[in-house]
N, C-alpha and C positions, 0 to 999 in steps of 0.2 A: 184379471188384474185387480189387485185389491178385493177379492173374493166378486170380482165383478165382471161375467159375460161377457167378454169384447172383441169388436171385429176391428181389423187393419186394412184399411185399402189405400191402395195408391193409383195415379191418376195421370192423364197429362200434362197436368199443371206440376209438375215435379215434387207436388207433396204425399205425404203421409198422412191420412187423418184417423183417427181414431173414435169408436162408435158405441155404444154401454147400450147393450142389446135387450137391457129390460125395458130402457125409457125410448129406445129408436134414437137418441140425441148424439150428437157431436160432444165428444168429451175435448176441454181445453181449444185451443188452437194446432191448425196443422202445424205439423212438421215440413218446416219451408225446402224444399231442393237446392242443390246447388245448379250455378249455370250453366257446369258443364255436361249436361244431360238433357236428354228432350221429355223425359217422362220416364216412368219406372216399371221397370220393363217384366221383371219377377220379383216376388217378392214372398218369403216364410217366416215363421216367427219360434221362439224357443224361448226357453228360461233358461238363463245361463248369472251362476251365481246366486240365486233366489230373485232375480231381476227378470220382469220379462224385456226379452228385445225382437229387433225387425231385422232380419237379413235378405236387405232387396240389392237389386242393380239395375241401374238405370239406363234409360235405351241408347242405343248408338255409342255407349262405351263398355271398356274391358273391365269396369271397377263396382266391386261388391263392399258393400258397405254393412255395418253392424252398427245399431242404434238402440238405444237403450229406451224404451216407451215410458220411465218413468219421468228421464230429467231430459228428455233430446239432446243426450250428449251422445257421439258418440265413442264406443265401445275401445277400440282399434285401431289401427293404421287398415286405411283400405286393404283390400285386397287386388290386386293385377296384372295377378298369373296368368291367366290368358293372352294377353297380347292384343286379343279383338275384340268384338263384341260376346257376351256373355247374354246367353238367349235364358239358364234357367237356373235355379236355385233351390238348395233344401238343408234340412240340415236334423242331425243323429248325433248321439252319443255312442262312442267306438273307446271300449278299455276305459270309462271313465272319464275320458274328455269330449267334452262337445267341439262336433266341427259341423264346416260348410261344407256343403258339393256344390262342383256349380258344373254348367257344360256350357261351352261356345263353339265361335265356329272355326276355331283352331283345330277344331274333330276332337278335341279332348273332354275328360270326364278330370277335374282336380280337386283334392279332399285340403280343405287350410283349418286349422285351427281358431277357433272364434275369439279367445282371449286377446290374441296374439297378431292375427290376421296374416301368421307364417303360413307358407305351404308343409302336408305333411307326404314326404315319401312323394314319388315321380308321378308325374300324368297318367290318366288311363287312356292308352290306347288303343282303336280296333277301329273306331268308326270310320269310313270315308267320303262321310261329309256332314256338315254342324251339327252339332248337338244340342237339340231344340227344347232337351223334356227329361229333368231327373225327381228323383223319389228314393224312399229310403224305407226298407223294414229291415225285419230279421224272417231269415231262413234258418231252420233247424240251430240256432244259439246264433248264429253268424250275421253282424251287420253287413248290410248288403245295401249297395246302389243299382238303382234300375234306369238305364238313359235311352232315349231314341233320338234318333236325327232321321236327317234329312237323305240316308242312305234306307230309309223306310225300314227300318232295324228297329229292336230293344236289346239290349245288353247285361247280362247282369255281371257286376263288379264285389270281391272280398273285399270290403273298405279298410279290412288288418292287415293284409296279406299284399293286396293293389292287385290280385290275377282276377281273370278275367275268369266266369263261372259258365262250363255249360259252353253250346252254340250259342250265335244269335239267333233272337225269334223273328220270325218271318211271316208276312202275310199280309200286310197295307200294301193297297197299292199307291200309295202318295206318303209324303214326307211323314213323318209321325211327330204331329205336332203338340203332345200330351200325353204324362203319364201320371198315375196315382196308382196307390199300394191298399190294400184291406184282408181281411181275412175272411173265408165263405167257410165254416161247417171245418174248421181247425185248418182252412189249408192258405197258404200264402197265395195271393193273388196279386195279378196287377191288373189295372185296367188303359188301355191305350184308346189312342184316336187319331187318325189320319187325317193329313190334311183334303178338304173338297170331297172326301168320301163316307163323310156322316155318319160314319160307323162309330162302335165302342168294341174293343175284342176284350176278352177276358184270357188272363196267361197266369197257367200252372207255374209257378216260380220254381218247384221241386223238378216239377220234370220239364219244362220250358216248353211245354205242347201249350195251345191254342183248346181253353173250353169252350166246345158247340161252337154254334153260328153266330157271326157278329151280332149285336146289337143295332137297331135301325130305328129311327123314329126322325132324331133332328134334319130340318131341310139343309143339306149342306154342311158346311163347315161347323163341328162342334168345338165350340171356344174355352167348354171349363168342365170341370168334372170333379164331384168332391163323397167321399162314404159317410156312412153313419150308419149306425144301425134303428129300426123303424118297426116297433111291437113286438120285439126277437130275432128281426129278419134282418142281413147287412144288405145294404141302397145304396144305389149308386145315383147324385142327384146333377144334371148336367146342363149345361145352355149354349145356345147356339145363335150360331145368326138372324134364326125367323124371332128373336127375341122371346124366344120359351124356355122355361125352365120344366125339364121333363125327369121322374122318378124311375127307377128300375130298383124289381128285383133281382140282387146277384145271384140266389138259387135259383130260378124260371129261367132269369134274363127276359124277364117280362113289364110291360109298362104299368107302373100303378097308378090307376087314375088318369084322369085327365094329363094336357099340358097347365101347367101354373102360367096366366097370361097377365101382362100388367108392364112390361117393359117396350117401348115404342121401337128399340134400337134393337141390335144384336147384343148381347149379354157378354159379355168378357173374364169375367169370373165370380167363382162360386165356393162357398165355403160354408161347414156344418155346424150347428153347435146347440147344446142341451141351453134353454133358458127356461125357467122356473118348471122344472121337469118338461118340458114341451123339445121335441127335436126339431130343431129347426135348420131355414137354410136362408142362407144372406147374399146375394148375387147382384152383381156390378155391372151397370151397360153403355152403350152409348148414348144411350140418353142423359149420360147426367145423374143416374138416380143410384141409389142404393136400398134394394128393399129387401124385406124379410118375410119368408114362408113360414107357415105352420104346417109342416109335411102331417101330421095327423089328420089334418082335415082340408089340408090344399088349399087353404086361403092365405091371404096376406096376413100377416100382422100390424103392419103401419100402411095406415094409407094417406101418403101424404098430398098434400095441394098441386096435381099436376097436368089442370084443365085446361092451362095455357096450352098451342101449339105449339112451343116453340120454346125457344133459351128464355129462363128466367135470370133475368141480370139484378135485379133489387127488392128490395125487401123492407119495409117497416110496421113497428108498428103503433095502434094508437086504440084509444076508446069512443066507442059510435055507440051513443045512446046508452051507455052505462055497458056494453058487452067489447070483452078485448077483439082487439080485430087484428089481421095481418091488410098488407096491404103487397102486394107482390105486380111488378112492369115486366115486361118480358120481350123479346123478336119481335113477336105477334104485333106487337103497336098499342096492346092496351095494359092498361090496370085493370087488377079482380080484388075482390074486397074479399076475408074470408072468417067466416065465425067460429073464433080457438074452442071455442065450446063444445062445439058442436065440429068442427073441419067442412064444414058447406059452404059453398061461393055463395055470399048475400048481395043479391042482386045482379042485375047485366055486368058486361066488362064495359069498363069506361073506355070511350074510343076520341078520339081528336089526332092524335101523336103522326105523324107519318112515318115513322124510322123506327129504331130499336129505343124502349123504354129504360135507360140507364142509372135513373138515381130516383128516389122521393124519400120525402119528410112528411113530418105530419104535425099538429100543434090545433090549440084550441083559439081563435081569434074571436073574443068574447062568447058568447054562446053556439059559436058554429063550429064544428070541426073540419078543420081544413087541411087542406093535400097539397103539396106542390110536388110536380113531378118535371125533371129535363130528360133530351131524347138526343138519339143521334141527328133529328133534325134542327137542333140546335134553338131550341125553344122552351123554354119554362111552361109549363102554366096549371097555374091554382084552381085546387076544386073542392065546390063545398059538398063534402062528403055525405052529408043527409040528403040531398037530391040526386047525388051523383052529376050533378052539370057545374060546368068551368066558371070560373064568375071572373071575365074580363081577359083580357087578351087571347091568344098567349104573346107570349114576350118573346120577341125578336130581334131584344136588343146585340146576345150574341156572336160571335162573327163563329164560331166554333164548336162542335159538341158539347153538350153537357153530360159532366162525368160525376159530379156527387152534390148533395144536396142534404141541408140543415135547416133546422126552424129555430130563432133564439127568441130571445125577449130583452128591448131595451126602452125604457123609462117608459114602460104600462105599455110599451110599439112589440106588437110582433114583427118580425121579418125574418124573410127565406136569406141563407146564404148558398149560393152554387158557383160550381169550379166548375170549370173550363178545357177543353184541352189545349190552348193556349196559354193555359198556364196564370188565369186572370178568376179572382173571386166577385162577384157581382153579389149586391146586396138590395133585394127587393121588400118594399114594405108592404107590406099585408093588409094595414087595414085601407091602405087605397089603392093599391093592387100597382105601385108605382117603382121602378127602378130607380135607384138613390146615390150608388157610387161603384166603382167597381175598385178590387182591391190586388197589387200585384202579387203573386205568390214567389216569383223569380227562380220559376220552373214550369215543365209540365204537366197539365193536370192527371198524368199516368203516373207522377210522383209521388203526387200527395194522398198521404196515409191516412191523416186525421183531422177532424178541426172544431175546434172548441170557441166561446165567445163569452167575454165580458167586457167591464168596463174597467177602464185605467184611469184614475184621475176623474174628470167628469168627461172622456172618451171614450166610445163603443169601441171595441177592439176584437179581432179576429186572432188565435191561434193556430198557426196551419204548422203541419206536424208532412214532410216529407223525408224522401229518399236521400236528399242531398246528404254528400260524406261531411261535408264544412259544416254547413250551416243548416242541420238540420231541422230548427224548432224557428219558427219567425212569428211579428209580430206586426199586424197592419191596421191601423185608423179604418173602421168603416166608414164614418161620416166624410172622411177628407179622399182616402186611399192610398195616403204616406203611412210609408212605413214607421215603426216606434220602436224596430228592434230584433235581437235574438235571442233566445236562451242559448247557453253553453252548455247544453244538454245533452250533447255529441246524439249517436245512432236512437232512434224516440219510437217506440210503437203506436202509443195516444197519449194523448191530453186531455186532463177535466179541468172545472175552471170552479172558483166561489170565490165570494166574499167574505173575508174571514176577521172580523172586529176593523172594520173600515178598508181592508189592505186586501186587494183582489192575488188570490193564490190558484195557483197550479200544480199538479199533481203530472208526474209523467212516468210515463213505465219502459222498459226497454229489457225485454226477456224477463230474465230473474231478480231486474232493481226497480226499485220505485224511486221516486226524487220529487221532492218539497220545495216550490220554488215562489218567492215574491215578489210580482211581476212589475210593481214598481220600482225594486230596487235593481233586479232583473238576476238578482243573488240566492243559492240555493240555502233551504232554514233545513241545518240539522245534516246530518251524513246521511248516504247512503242507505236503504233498506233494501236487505237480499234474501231471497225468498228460496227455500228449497228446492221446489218447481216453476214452471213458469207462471210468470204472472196474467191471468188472461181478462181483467180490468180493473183500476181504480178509479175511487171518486172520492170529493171531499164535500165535506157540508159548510155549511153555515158556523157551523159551532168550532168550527177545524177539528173535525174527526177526520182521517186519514180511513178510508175502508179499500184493502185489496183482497180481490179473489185471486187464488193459486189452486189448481187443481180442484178437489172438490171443499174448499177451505175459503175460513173467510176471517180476514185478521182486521184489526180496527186499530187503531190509534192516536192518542189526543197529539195533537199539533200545535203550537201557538206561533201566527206569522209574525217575524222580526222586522220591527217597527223600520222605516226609510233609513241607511245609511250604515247599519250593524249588518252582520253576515259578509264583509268585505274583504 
């Protein structure tokens, strides 16, 4: 994408996220799901129009969606020919148009056009029971689909024609829960996997016979399987429940190498791809993680910070000692400090927390660098980061989890701000480690998206940026805890905040707009700004520069805030 390496995964969280496989980084923001899906259930990708997009469907319904990776817009009208759930997805170019296959468990195999998100020509029928696993090449000039279900079948299908090629192939004895397509020494192959019988079989597509003895290595159930070819040789690279990622040669059908280990979970899925001439493999587990191999030499390529035992919920970061640090809370109950320089845990894990660690900040209170972290035990508490020990409570003022947490600065004062899941901001001052006022958000803390702080007038003031349809941007007194208002800012991603020639200004983003606003007048300066892509942060300075990134872009623009009473 953009002459740039990139991987697509999707997840339980019902998003999409996208990964630029030279840096290991998260490009932009995910692509949010809708609610009517539990997670995403299969998912392929194509270029269609000189556009790349995502053709997933999401679990526990009948609808295939087409997404365009450039702008998250999508493509199409759904698709939801099926009627039920929709277990797999793929998609070819047949005559010059690109289409979808998908297979559910309506026992059918349906070919729709991607433009359009029409069906083309009737169902493929044969199966007699779901169809768990399609794939797509060419046999001898002919596009062709290859599905199995739960009849422990593969099928192959004329995607011109809609007939059915050949017998079924035969020979799992459980569901056939995966297929993929390659080619071994000019000849069409597939590769299959049964469910609970850890196999891999390899299938003549020409003549639909079974090459040699299955493949055997994964414990159990094999979850993903994806080719490449590996010094000349086509590989087949696979992951499984014992959380390995195992290599094969298609000509041997032999293991190369070791297992690739480093996932704590079962693996889920698996995908290939050349990055700066290196063949590599990028696979998805239950753990949480996303990592990449370098199949030439079977090590990782990213090795990220994942010394916690357990769910990492938060993240920031700060400067200790002149070296950038991450600071990561996690299940486990602690904080680990980590050197970006280097990616080494510097020093123990910080322990006190009883619960799961869910938010921290970080900020300088004169010469000490300071931490504040909340927990599901519903406690705050600050630490000075150069000894690793807590300086003073923790704070149990809370009656309720703590779900996110910020460091500001008001008149030379630091103080933490933390939400609630009760739906209440509480503001603690820093340098006497003392709670000060708590502030209403008039929601709960699972709502609120963002929060920003300055001063209004000669008042500290909180911007809290939630879910709410109404009123989504609010405005609260730290020092009192009354509220001072809203912006009509309607649906708000985040908020930044400055001082712009005496008049405190705000900045908000909401997908593809930005919006300039004078929070004493509480009035927007200047129209709307729509950005190509989306927007994934702005901020504004002192000087009223306007600065938003979009994709990998960064636009600047001078602002001047409208003095009290103009912009009405």
């Amino acid at each position: 994408m953009d002459g740039r390496p990139v991987a697509v995964t999707g997840g339980r969280d019902r998003t999409l996220r996208l990964w630029d496989l030279t840096s290991g980084r998260q490009i932009g923001q995910p692509f949010t799901g809708r609610a009517d899906y539990d997670y995403v259930e299969s998912l392929a990708t194509t270029v269609l129009d000189g556009r790349p997009v995502a053709v997933f469907v999401g679990g526990n319904t009948g609808i295939v969606r087409v997404l365009d990776l450039m702008s998250g817009q999508q493509v199409c009208e759904p698709f939801k020919g099926h009627g039920g759930w929709v277990k797999a997805v793929a998609t070819t170019v047949v005559d010059g148009r690109p289409v979808g296959v998908s297979g559910g468990d309506d026992k059918t195999v349906r070919v729709w056009d991607l433009r359009s998100g029409e069906q083309i020509g009737q169902p493929f029928r044969g199966h007699t029971g779901w169809v768990t696993a399609v794939a797509t090449t060419v046999v001898d000039g002919r596009s062709v689909a290859v599905s199995g279900g739960a009849d422990r079948t593969l099928r192959l299908w004329d995607l011109k024609s809609g007939r059915r090629i050949g017998k079924p192939l035969r020979g799992h004895g459980y569901d056939v829960e995966l297929v993929v397509t390659t080619v071994v020494d000019d000849l069409p192959v597939a590769i299959s996997s049964g469910a609970d019988d850890g196999t891999l079989r390899l299938w003549d597509l020409r003549s639909g016979r079974q090459l040699g003895e299955p493949f055997k290595g994964d414990t159990g159930f094999v979850k993903a399987v994806a080719t490449t070819v590996l010094d000349g040789r086509p590989v087949a690279v696979s992951g499984g429940i014992d959380g390995k990622v195992r290599i094969w040669d298609l000509e041997s059908r032999r293991h190369i190498g070791k297992p690739l280990t480093g996932h704590t979970d079962q693996v889920r899925a698996v995908a290939t791809a050349v990055v700066d001439g290196r063949p590599v493999a990028v696979s998805a587990g239950d753990d949480h993680t996303v990592r990449m191999w370098d199949l030439s030499s079977g090590r990782r390529v990213d090795e990220p910070p994942t010394r916690h035992t357990s769910w990492v919920h938060a993240v920031a970061t700060t400067v200790l000692d002149g070296r950038p640090v991450a600071l990561t809370g996690s299940d486990d109950r602690t904080v680990r400090v980590w050197d970006l320089a280097t990616g080494e845990q510097a020093g123990d894990p910080l322990t006190g927390h009883t619960d799961t660690v869910t938010a921290i900040a970080a900020a300088p209170v004169g010469d000490r660098p300071v931490m504040v972290t909340g927990s599901y035990d519903k406690t705050v508490r600050v630490w000075d980061l150069r000894s690793g020990t807590q300086t003073g409570g923790p704070f149990t003022g809370h009656g309720h989890a703590v779900c996110m947490a910020a460091v500001v600065e008001f008149d030379g004062r630091p103080v933490a701000l933390t939400v609630t899941e009760d739906g209440s901001l509480q503001v603690l001052e820093l340098t006497t480690n003392r709670p000060t006022t708590t502030v209403p958000t008039d929601g709960p803390a699972g709502s609120v998206r963002h929060l920003a702080a300055t001063t209004i007038g000669d008042r500290p003031a909180a911007i809290i940026v939630s879910d709410s349809s109404s009123d989504p941007v609010r405005i609260g007194d730290l020092a009192t805890g009354d509220a001072l208002g809203r912006l009509p800012a309607g649906a708000t991603d985040a908020v930044a905040t400055a001082t712009v020639e005496g008049q405190p200004i705000a900045v908000t983003t909401s997908y593809q707009t930005v919006r300039v606003w004078n929070l004493t007048t509480r009035r927007q300066i200047g129209p709307d700004l729509h950005f190509p892509k989306p927007v994934t942060a702005a901020a504004i300075s002192e000087d009223g520069h306007v600065i938003v990134c979009f994709d990998r872009d960064i636009a600047v623009f001078t602002s001047t805030p409208a003095p009290p009473g103009q912009n009405d």
